[in-house]
N, C-alpha and C positions, 0 to 999 in steps of 0.2 A: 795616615794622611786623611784630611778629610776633602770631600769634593771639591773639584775644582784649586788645589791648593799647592804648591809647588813647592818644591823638596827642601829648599831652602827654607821658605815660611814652614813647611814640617818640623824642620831642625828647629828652627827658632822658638816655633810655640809652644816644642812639646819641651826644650829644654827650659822655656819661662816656666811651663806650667810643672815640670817636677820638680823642679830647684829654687825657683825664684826668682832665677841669674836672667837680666835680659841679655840677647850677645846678635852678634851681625853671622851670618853662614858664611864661611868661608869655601875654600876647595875639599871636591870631593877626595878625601886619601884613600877609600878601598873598599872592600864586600868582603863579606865572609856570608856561610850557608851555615843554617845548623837544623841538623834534622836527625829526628828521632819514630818512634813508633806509630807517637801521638800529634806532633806538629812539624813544620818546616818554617823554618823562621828564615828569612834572608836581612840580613842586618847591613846597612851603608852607614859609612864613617864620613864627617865632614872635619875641616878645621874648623874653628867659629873665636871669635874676637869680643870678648865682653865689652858690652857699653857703658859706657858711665864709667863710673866708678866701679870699682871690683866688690861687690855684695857677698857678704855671709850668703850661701846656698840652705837651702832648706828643705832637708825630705821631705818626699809627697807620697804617695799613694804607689807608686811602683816600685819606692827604695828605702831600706832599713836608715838610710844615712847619707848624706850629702857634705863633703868636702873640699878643701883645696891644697895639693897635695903636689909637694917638689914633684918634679917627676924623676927625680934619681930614687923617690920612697915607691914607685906605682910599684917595680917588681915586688917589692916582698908584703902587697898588700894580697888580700884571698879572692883572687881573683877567677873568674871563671875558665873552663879548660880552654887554650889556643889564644885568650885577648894577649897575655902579656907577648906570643909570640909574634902576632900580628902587629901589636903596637910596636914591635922591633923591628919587625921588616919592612914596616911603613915608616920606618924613622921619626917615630910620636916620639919616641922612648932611646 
């Protein structure tokens, strides 16, 4: 987040600036913590509503690859450890 910036305009502008997707923030669905030796990350989940028209996405700088993906295909993508279970108990998935 940057100064003065609200969670929502965070959502927004980091997901314009990895992907290229603009979208409106929706509800928050959930937290998760992930901590290790070297960092502690606290990650927040939004819903979010693309504008316009639905855009091709396009990796940025934080990601190998940017798509748009039924969500009956997320489980058997390579996912990192616990998202597929939290997308399932937050009813994403």
């Amino acid at each position: 987040m940057q100064p003065g910036e609200s969670m929502a305009a965070a959502v927004e502008r980091e997901l314009f600036e990895e992907t290229g997707v603009e979208v409106t923030c929706g509800e928050f669905v959930g937290w998760v913590e992930r901590i290790s030796a070297d960092h502690h990350f606290v990650i927040m989940d939004f819903r979010a509503s693309v504008k316009g028209h639905k855009s091709t996405p396009v990796a940025s700088d934080d990601a190998d690859e940017a798509a748009w993906i039924a969500k009956t295909d997320v489980r058997a993508l390579p996912l990192v450890d616990g998202l597929a279970q939290f997308l399932i108990d937050h009813k994403v998935i």
